[in-house]
BAPA-924796 format. One line per field, with one value per residue (C-alpha): x, y, z; residue number from 1. Coordinates in steps of 0.5 Angstrom, whole numbers, padded with zeros to 4 digits. Layout:
N
px: c(X / ...)
py: c(Y / ...)
pz: c(Z / ...)
nr: c(NUM / ...)
This chain:
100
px: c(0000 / 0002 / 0000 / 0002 / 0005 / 0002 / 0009 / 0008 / 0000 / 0003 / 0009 / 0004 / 0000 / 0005 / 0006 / 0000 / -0001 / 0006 / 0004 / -0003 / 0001 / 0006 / 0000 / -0004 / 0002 / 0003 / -0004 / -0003 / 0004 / 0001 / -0006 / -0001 / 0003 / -0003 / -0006 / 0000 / 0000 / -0008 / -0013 / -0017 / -0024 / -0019 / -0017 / -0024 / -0026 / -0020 / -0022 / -0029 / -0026 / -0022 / -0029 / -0031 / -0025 / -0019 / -0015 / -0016 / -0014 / -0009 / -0005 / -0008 / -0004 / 0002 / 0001 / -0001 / 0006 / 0010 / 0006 / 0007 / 0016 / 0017 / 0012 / 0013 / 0005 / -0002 / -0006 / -0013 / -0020 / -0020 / -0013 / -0015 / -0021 / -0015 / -0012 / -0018 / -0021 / -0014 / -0012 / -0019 / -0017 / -0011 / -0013 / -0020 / -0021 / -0026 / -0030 / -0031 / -0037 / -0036 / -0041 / -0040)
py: c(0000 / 0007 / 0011 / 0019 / 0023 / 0030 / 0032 / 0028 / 0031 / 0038 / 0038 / 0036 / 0042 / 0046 / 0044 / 0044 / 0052 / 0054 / 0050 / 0054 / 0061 / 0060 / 0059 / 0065 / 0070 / 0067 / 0068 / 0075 / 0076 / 0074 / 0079 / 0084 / 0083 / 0082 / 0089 / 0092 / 0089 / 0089 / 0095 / 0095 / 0092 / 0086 / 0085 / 0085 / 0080 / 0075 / 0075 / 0074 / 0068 / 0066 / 0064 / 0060 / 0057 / 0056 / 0052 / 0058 / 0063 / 0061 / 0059 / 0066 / 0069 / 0066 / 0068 / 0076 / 0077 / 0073 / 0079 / 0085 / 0083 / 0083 / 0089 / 0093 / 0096 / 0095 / 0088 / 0091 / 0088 / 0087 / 0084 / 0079 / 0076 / 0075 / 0071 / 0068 / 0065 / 0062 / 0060 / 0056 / 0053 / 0050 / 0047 / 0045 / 0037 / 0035 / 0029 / 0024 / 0019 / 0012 / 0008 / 0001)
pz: c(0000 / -0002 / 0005 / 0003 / 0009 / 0012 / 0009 / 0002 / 0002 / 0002 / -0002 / -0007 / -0006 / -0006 / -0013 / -0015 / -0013 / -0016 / -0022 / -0022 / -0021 / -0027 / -0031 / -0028 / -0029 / -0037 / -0038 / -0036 / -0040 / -0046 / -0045 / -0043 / -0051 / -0055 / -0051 / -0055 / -0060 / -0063 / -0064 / -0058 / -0063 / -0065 / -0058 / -0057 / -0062 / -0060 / -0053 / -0056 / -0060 / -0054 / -0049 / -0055 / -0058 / -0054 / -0058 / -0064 / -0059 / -0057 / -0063 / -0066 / -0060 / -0062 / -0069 / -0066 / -0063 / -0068 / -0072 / -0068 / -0066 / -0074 / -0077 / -0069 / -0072 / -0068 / -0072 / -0074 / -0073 / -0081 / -0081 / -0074 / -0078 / -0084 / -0080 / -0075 / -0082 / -0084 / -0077 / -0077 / -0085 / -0083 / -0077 / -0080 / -0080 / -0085 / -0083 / -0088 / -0089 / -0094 / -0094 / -0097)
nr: c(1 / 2 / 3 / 4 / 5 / 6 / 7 / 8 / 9 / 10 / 11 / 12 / 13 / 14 / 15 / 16 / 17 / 18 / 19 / 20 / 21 / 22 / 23 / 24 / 25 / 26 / 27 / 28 / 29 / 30 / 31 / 32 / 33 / 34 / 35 / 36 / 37 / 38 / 39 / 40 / 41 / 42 / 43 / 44 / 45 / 46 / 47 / 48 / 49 / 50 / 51 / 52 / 53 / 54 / 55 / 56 / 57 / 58 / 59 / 60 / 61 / 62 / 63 / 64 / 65 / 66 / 67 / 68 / 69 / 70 / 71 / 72 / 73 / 74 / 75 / 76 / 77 / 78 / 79 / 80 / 81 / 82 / 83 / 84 / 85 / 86 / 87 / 88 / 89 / 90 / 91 / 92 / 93 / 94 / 95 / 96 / 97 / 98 / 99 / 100)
């Protein structure tokens, strides 16, 4: 049997809480970048993408700041929904039906 200590249970938790914390302050410096780096209506919309779309969200973040370090200009709302729609054409899988 495998019995866990009083210590064992709270190493474990404090992990746990360093883990979420770390987390939490990536988050945070991740909506700092993309704050900068798009038009406060593009922010909008991919805040509005992000509660609806998690796995979009964030490779489009990841694309937002790319962006932004080369071009050194805001991202519009027009050029957001550009690459909100070819984000989305890439990682689109298209289910197939074969009937025999």
């Amino acid at each position: 049997m495998n019995e866990e200590g009083p210590e064992d249970i709270k190493r474990k938790k404090l992990e746990e809480y360093q883990k979420k914390a770390q987390e939490k302050e990536l988050e945070n410096k991740v909506k700092s970048a993309l704050r900068i780096a798009l038009e406060p209506d593009a922010y909008e919309r991919l805040a509005t993408v992000g509660y609806g779309n998690k796995e979009l969200y964030s490779i489009a973040a990841q694309q937002i700041i790319m962006i932004y370090s080369k071009a050194r200009r805001k991202i519009t709302d027009e050029e957001l929904v550009y690459l909100l729609k070819a984000i989305k054409q890439k990682t689109q899988h298209e289910s197939t039906i074969t009937f025999k």
